[in-house]
C-alpha positions as CSV (number, residue, x, y, z in Angstrom):
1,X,-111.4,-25.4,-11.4
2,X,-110.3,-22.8,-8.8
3,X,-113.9,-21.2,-9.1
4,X,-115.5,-24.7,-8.0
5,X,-112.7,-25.2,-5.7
6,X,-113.3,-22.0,-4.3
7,X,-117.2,-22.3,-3.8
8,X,-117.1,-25.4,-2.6
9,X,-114.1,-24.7,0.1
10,X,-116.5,-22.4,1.0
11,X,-119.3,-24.8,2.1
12,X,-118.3,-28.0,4.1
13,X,-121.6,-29.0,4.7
14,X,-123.2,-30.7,1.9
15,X,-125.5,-27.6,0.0
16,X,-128.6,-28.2,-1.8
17,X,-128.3,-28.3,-5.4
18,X,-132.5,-27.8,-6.8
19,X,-132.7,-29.1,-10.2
20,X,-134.1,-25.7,-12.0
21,X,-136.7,-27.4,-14.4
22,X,-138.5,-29.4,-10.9
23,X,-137.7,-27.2,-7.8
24,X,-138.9,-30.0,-5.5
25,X,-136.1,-32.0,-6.6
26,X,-132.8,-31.8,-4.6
27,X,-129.5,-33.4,-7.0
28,X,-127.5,-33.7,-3.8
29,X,-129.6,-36.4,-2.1
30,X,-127.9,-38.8,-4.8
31,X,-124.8,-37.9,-2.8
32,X,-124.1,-38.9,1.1
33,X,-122.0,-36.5,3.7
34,X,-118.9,-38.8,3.1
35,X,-119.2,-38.4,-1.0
36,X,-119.3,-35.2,-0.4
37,X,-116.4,-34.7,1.2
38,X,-114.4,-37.3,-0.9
39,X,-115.5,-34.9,-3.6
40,X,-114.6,-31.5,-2.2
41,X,-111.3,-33.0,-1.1
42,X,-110.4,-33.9,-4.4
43,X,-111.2,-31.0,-6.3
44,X,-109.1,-29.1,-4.2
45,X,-106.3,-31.6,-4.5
46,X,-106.6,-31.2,-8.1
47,X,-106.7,-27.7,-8.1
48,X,-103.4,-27.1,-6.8
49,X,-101.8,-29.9,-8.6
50,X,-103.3,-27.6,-12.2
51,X,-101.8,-24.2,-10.1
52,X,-98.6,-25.9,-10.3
53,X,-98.6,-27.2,-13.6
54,X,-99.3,-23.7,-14.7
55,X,-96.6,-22.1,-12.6
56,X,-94.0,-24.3,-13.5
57,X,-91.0,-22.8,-14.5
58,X,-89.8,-24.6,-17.3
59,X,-91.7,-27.2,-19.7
60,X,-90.8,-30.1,-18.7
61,X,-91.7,-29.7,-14.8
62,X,-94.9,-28.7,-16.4
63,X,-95.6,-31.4,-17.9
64,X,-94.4,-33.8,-15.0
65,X,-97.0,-32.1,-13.2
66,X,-99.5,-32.4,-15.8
67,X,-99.3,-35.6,-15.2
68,X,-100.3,-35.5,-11.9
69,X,-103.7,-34.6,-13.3
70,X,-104.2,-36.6,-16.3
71,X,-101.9,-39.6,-15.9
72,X,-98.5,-40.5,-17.3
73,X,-100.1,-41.3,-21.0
74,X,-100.5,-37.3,-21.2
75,X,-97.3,-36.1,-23.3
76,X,-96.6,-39.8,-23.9
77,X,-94.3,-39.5,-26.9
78,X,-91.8,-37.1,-25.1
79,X,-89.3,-38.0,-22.7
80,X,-89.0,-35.2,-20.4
81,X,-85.7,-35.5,-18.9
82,X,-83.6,-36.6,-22.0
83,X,-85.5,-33.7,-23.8
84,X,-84.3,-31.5,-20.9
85,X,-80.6,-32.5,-21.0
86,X,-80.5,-32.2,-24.6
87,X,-81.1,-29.0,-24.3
88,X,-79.1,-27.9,-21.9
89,X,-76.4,-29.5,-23.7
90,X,-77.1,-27.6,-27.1
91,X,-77.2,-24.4,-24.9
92,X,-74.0,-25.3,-24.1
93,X,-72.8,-26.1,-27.4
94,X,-74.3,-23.0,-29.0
95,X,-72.7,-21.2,-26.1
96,X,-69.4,-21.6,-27.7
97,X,-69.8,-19.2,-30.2
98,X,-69.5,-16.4,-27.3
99,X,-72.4,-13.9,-27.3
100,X,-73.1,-14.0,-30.5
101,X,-74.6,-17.0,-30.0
102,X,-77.1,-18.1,-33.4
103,X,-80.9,-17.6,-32.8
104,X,-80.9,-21.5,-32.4
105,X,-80.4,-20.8,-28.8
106,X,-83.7,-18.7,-28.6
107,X,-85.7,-21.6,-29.7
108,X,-84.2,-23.7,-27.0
109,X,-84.8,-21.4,-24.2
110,X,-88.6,-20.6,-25.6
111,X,-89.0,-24.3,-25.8
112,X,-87.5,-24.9,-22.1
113,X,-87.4,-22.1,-20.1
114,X,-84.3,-20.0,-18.4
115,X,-83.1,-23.0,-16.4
116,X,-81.6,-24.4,-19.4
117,X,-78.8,-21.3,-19.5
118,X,-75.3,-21.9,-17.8
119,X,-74.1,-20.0,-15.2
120,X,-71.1,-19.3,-17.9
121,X,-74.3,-17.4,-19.8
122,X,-74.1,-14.2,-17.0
123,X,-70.7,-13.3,-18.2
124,X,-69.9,-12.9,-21.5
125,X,-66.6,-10.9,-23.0
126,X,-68.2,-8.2,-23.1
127,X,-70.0,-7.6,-19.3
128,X,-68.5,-5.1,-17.7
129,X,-67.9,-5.9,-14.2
130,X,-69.1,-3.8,-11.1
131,X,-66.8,-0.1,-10.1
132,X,-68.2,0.5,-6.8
133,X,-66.1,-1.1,-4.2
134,X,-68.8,-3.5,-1.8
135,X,-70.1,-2.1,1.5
136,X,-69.5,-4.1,4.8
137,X,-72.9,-6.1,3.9
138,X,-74.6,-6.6,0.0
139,X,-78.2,-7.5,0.2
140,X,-78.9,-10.2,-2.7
141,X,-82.7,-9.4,-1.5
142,X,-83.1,-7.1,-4.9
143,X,-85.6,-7.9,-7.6
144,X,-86.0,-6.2,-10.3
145,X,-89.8,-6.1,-12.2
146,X,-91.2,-5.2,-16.2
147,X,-93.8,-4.0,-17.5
148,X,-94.2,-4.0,-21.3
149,X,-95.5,-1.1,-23.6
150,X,-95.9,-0.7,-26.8
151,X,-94.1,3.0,-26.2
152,X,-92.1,4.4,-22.9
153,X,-94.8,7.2,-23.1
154,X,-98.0,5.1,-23.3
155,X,-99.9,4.4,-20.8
156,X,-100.3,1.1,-18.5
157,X,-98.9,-2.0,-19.8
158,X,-98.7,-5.2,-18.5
159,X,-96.3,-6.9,-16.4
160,X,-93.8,-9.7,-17.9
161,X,-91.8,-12.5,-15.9
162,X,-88.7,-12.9,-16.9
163,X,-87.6,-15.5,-19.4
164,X,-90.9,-14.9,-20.7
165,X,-91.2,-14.5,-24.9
166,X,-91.7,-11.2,-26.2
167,X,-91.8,-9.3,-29.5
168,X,-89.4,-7.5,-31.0
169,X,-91.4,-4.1,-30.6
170,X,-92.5,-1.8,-28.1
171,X,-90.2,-2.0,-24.9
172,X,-89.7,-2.6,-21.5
173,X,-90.0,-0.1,-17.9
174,X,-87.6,-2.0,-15.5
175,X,-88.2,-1.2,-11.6
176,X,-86.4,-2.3,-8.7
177,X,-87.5,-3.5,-5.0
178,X,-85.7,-4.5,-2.2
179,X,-87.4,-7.5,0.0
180,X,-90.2,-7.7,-3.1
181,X,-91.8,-4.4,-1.7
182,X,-89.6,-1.5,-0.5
183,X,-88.7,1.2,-2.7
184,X,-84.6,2.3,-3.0
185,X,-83.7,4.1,0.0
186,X,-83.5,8.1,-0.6
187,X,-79.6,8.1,0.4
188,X,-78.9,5.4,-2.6
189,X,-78.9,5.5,-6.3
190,X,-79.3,3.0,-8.7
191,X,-77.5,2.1,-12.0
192,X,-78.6,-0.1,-14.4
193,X,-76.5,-2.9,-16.3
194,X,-78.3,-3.9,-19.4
195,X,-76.3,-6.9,-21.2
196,X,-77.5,-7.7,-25.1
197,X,-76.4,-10.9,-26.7
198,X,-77.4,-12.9,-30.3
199,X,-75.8,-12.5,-33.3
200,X,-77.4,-9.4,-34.5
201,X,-76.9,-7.7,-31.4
202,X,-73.2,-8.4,-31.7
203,X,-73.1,-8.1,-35.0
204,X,-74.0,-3.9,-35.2
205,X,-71.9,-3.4,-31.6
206,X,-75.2,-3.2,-29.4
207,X,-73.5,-5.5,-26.7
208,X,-73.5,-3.4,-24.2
209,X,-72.7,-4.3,-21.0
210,X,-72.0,-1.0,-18.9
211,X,-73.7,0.2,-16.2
212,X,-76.6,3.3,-17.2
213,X,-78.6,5.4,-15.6
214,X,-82.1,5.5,-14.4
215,X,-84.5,7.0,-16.9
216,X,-87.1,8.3,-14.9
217,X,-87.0,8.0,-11.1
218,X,-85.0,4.7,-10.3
219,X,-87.0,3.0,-13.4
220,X,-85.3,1.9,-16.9
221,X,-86.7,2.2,-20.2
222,X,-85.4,-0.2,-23.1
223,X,-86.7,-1.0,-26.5
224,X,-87.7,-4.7,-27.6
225,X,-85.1,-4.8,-30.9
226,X,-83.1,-7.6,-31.3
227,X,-83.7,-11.7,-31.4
228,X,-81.5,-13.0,-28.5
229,X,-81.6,-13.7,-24.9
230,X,-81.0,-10.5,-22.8
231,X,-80.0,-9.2,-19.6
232,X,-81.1,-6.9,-17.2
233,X,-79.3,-5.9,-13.4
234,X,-80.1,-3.6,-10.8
235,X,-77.3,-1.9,-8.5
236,X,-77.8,0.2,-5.5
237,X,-75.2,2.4,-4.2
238,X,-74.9,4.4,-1.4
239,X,-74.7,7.7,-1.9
240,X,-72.3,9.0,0.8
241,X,-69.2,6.9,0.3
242,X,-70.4,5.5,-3.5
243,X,-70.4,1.4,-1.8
244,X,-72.3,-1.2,-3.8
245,X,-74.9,-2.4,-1.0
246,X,-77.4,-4.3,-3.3
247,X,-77.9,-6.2,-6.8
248,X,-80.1,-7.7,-8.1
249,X,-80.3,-11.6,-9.9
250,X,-80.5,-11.3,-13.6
251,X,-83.8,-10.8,-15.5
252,X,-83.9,-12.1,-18.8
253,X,-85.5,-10.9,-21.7
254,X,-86.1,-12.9,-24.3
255,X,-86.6,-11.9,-27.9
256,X,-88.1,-13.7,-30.6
């Protein structure tokens, strides 16, 4: 759909369209200027209501959206919201249990997407908070990327998104920008905080929680080990008076 919408965004005046077995013949006299358009106009209004649908975050916007395309009988026999509250509320539910949390919880977040976590998630027992005292301004505007490999010293991987299901094999290069682009200023450092949760995580003391160094350059290398949902920060410090002046949001890793 975006390569028709594309190609035909392209050409606003009606093109010729030869039938190839009769080269005399011309398809697009069946069609009139205003048909044309009509057409063109909706393709592309389809084709960013399908962008969307794909982009959604979580599965049931998706399939609100999908329903833009094909219609409310598309994913008739589920109830998108209800199914969406339930499962926040067995997040919550399962959330009890601390971070060791049962693999339950895994399936909910696959299923929905990271929007179904409680704030309460970011903070279990066990997260150690921040040393650095803050500087006179903390930039939120830090975002931390992956990439996965199957090994820290093979070559190019791919990129993940976070909340997006991975294996539990190979591992994980985590980067940092500031404002999506810049690299970390030369006169800061950055430390990363890598939080674990699940029952087997918590189970052989692999919590974690602290706050580690780079392990090449400002980037982070971690293995893809245990079933759970999984946190990684980025902190940036400056280096003359050791003041926090950036973090990053969370990005979660999720293990299946």
């Amino acid at each position: 759909m975006g390569r028709l919408d594309d190609w035909l965004q392209a050409r606003p005046d009606k093109p010729t369209v030869l039938n190839p077995s009769l080269m005399s013949q011309d398809f697009a006299e069946l069609w009139n200027d205003i048909q044309y358009a009509n057409f063109r106009n909706f393709v592309n209004k389809y084709r960013n209501w399908i962008d969307e649908a794909v982009e959604a975050p979580t599965r049931s916007d998706s399939i609100e959206k999908w329903r833009k395309v094909f219609g409310d009988e598309f994913a008739k026999g589920e109830n998108v919201k209800k199914a969406e509250d339930s499962a926040v509320r067995q997040a919550l539910l399962l959330l009890k249990e601390g971070a060791a949390h049962l693999d339950t919880l895994v399936d909910t977040v696959i299923d929905f997407g990271i929007n179904v976590l409680p704030l309460a998630f970011r903070s279990p027992p066990h997260l150690q908070a921040p040393r650095w005292q803050p500087a006179e301004t903390v930039s939120r505007n830090v975002q931390v990327t992956a990439e996965y490999r199957s090994s820290g010293s093979t070559g190019r991987g791919h990129r993940v998104n976070s909340g997006e299901r991975l294996p539990a094999r190979g591992g994980l290069w985590f980067d940092v920008r500031i404002n999506k682009f810049q690299t970390v200023p030369g006169d800061c450092y950055v430390r990363w905080r890598i939080t674990n949760t699940g029952a087997v995580a918590m189970a052989l003391r692999k919590g974690r929680g602290g706050f580690e160094k780079p392990t090449d350059g400002d980037r982070r290398w971690e293995a893809l080990e245990y079933r759970g949902v999984h946190m990684a920060e980025a902190f940036i410090i400056r280096r003359r008076d050791d003041r926090l002046v950036g973090y990053s949001e969370p990005f979660y890793v999720v293990i299946k």
